[in-house]
C-alpha positions in Angstrom: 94.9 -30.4 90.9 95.2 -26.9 89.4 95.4 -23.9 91.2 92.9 -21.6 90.6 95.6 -18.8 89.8 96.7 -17.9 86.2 98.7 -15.2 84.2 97.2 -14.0 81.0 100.7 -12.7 79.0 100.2 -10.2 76.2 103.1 -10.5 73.7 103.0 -7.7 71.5 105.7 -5.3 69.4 105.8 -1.5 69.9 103.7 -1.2 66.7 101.1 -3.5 68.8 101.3 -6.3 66.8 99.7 -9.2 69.2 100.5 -12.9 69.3 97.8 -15.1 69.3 97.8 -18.3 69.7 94.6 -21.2 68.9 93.8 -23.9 71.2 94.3 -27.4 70.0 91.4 -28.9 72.1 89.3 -26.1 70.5 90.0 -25.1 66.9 88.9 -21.4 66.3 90.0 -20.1 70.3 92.5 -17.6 70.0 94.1 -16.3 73.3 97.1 -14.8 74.6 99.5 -17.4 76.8 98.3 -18.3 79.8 98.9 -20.5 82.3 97.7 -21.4 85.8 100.6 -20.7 89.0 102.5 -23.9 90.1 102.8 -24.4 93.7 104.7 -21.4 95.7 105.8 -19.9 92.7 106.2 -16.1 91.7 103.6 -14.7 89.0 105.9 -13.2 87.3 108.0 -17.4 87.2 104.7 -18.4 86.2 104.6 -16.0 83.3 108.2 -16.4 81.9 107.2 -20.4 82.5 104.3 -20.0 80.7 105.7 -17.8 77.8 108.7 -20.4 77.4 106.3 -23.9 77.5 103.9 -22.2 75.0 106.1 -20.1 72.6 110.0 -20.9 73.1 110.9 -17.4 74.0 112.8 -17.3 76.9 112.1 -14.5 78.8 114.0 -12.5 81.8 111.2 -11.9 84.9 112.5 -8.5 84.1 111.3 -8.6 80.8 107.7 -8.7 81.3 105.4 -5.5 82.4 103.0 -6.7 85.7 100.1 -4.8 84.9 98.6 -5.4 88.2 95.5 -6.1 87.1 93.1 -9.0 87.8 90.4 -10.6 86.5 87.9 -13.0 88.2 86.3 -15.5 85.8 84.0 -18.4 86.3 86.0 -21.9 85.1 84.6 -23.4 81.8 82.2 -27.0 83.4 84.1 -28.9 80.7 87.6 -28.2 82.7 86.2 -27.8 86.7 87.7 -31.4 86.5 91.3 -30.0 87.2 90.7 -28.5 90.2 89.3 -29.3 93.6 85.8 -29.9 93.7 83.3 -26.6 94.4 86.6 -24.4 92.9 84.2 -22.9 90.0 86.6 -19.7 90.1 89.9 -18.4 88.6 91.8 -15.1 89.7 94.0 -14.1 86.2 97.0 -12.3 86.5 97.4 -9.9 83.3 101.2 -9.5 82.3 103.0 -8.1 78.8 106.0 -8.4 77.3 107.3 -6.8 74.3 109.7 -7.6 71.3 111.0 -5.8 69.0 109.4 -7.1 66.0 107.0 -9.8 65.1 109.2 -13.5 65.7 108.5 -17.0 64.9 107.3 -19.1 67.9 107.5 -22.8 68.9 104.2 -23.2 70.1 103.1 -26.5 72.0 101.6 -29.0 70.3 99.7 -30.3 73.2 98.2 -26.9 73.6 98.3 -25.0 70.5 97.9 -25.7 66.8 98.7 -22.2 65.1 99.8 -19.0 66.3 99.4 -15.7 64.6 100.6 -11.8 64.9 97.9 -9.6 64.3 97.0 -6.1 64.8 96.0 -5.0 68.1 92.2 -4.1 66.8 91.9 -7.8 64.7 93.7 -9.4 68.2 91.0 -8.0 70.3 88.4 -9.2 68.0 89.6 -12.9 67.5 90.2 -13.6 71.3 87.4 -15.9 73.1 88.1 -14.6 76.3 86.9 -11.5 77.3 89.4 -10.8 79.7 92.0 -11.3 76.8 90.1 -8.6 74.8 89.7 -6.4 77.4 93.8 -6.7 78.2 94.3 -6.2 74.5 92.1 -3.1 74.1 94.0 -1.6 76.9 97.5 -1.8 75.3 97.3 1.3 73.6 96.9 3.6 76.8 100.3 1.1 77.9 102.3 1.3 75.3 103.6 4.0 73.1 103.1 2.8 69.0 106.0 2.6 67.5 
């Protein structure tokens, strides 16, 4: 069963240019990574985990910005099934890491079927989530533009 603990990792470049990447069970959802916490492990592991299985950037746990911020979302009915019965709630941990420049990714085929690098403005508008957009629309008060 999953652990009703996630990450939500904004990759972006100083210019904010945001990675996106769309679902493979739903064509047309964009998000950020994100990934739910595995047993005892750090949020900022699960992050630099998460980042790695979904894009093939290996990242340092000093790499990634905790924004220590959270977000408290109802679970979609269609995937309650993964966690134990009457969880109906997630607690999202919103993380960031920046590169230099926009970089090809290796994204997960099991997961994702695209990924794109957008502005942060078009990023923000293409996510499903509205914790994603909410995280995305803050990176401008977090990071200087390049």
């Amino acid at each position: 069963m999953k652990k009703p603990v996630s990450v939500l990792v904004l990759i972006h470049t100083p210019a904010l240019e945001v990675l996106l990447l769309e679902r493979a069970a739903h064509p047309g959802f964009w998000q950020s990574v994100t990934g739910s916490q595995e047993g005892d492990e750090p949020l900022r592991g699960t992050a630099v985990r998460e980042v790695a299985e979904e894009t093939g950037i290996a990242a340092r746990p000093e790499d990634l910005d905790d924004w220590h911020l959270t977000n408290r979302f109802e679970i979609f009915p269609e995937w309650q099934y993964r966690y134990t019965p009457g969880v109906t709630e997630n607690i999202e941990h919103v993380f960031s890491l920046m590169l230099p420049s926009p970089q090809s990714v290796f994204i997960a085929p099991d997961e994702h079927v695209d990924h794109r690098w957008l502005p942060w403005q078009e990023a923000a508008r293409a996510v499903f989530s509205w914790s994603n957009r909410d995280a995305i629309l803050m990176l401008p008060r977090r990071v200087s533009p390049a």
